[in-house]
C-alpha positions in Angstrom: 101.4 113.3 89.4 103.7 113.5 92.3 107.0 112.2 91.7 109.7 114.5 90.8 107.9 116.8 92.0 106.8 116.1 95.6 109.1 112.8 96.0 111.5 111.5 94.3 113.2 107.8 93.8 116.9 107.8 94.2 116.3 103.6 94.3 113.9 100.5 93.1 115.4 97.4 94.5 113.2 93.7 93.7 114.0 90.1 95.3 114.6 87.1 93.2 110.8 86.6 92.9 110.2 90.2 91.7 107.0 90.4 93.5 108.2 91.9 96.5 110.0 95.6 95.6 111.3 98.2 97.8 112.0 101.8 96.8 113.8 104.7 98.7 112.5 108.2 98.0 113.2 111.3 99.3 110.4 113.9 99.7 110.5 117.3 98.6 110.2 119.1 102.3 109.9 122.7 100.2 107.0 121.4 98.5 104.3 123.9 98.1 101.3 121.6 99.6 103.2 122.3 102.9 102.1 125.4 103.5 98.5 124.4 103.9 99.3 120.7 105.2 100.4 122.5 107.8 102.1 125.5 108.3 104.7 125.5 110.7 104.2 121.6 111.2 104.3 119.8 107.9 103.0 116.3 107.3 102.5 114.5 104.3 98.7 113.7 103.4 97.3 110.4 103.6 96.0 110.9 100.0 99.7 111.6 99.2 101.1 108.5 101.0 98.4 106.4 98.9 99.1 108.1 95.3 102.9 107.4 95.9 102.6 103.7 96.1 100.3 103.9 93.1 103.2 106.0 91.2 105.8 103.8 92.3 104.2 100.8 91.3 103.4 102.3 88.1 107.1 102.9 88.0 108.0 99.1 88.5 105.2 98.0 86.2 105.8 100.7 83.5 102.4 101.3 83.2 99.3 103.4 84.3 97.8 102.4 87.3 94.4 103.7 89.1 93.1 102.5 92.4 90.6 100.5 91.8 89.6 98.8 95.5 91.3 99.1 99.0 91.2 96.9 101.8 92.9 98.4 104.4 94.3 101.4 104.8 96.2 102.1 108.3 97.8 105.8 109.0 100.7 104.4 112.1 102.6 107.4 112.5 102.7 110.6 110.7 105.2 111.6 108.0 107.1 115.2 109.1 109.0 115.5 105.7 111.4 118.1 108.3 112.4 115.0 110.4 111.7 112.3 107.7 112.5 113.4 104.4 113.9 110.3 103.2 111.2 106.8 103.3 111.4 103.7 101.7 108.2 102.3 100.0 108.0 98.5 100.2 105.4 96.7 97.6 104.5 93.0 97.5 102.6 91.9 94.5 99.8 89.4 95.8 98.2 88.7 92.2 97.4 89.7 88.8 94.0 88.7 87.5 93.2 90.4 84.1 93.8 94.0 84.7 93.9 94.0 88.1 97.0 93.6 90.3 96.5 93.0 93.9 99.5 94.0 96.5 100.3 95.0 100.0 102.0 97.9 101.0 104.3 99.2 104.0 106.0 102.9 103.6 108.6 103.3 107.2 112.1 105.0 107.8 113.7 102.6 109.8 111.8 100.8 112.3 109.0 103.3 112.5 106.3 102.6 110.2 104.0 105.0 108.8 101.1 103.6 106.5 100.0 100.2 105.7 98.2 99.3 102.3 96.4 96.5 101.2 94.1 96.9 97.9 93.7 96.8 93.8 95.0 98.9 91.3 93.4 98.5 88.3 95.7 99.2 84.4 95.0 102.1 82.7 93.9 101.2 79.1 
């Protein structure tokens, strides 16, 4: 588990429909995965950038979530925790079939955007 530990959320905001969320984090820049990820130019990992959206929706949802299927993943621009140590997570539920929910994903500071997510998560029984 990463959060409050390698990021944390200082906000969880929804809109009216409460399928679309946005959540700003701040990542922990002294975090010890860093040193290997990589010394003297930190970045966070793409495995990272995926487990957060799964922790954050888990967050939202109150419940365990595993991936279960992706679609698209797409690495933009990479995340220097040194220059941008605060990100906002934005999450759009698409549907919820069973156990499954299906959403799209965007994690950016500002205008630059760094990963785009589109895939399943499946609930933890």
């Amino acid at each position: 588990m990463l959060l409050n530990n390698f990021f944390y959320i200082n906000a969880i905001k929804s809109e009216e429909s409460s399928r679309n969320f946005n959540a700003d984090l701040v990542l922990n820049k002294q975090h010890e995965i860093y040193k290997g990820h990589f010394p003297e130019n930190p970045i966070v990992p793409g495995v990272c950038l995926i487990q957060i959206i799964n922790e954050v929706l888990s967050k939202i949802l109150n419940k365990d979530l595993l991936l279960f299927h992706s679609d698209n993943s797409k690495f933009m621009s990479v995340v220097n925790p040194e220059i941008n140590n605060n990100i906002s997570v934005n999450i759009k539920i698409l549907d919820t079939e069973k156990n499954i929910i299906r959403i799209e994903s965007t994690i950016f500071s500002g205008d630059t955007i760094f990963f785009k997510f589109k895939g399943n998560f499946k609930f933890c029984e």
